[in-house]
Phi, psi and omega in degrees: 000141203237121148295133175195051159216162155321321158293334179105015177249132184295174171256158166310142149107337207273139169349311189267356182286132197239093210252189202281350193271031181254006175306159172264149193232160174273150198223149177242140188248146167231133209265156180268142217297140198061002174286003202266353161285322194285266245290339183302290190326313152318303217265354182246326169308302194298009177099338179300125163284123191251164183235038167300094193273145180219132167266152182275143184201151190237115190251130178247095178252081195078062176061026187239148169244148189202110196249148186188138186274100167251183219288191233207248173313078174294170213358048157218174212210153165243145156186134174294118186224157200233105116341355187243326166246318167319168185234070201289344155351300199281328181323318207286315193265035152278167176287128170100343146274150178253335184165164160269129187293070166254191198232077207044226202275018165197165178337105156298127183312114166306128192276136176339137186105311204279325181258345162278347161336300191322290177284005171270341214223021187244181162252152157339350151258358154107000166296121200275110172241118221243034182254039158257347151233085171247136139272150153313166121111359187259145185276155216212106160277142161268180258212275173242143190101161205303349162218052160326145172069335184280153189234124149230191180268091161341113153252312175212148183229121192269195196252007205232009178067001161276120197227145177243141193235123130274115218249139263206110179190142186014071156079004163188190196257136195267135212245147202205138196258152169195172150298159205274345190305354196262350171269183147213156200292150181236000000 
């Protein structure tokens, strides 16, 4: 690192000066629909740190249940760009992308917080898991299983994630067991 004040402090402009907006920041990209494995995977060839959060959801087809992890945002994505030094350019002609989410002539930022939030509540496959403030007594969707989509009432959570939902059906309440990873807050 090249000095060149008295103080010990590099100057602007110079190699060792580090000023704040060079930080890398999370930028949200929009990808074309089913695409969303080809574009991370691109985009991590290129050098990029990428964010796909997915929820586990129970897809029902021809009288079939199928739990598959689809996206949290469908058709978005996060990546971490430095602007100053990356070459965020190049984001828009990878494969499996539509464009960087911008703001006049340049990207918009994701305000701080919100994609690392994401990845705080996430697993190491980017799966979102939103059982980490369930309470009795709260109201719930479930997730996954034959009552995807029905919102009932937490009555109890044991400490092994395992929970009873009473869910308001034919005419009282029917109590249905499940894990707490299959709920989320309603």
């Amino acid at each position: 690192m090249r000095l060149s004040s008295s103080n010990g402090l590099a100057e602007e402009g110079s190699p060792g000066f580090a000023s704040l907006g060079t930080r890398p920041s999370w930028f949200a990209v929009n990808i074309r629909p089913n695409c969303e494995r080809k574009a991370v995977l691109n985009l991590e060839r290129q050098g990029f740190e990428t964010f796909l959060p997915v929820q586990v959801k129970t897809v029902r087809h021809a009288r079939q249940y199928r739990t598959v992890c689809r996206p949290l945002f469908p058709g978005y994505l996060f990546v971490t760009l430095d602007l100053n030094r990356d070459r965020w350019r190049s984001v828009n002609g990878t494969h499996g992308v539509v464009t960087l989410i911008m703001n006049g002539g340049e990207p918009s930022r994701v305000p701080v917080g919100i994609v690392e939030g994401l990845m705080a509540i996430s697993t190491d496959k980017g799966v979102v898991r939103f059982d980490h403030e369930l309470m009795a007594g709260q109201k719930v969707r479930i997730l996954t299983g034959p009552f995807a989509d029905f919102v009932g009432t937490l009555e109890r959570l044991d400490d092994q994630g395992r929970v009873k939902v009473l869910l308001d059906m034919m005419g009282g309440q029917v109590p249905v067991r499940a894990r707490a990873s299959e709920l989320m807050p309603a």
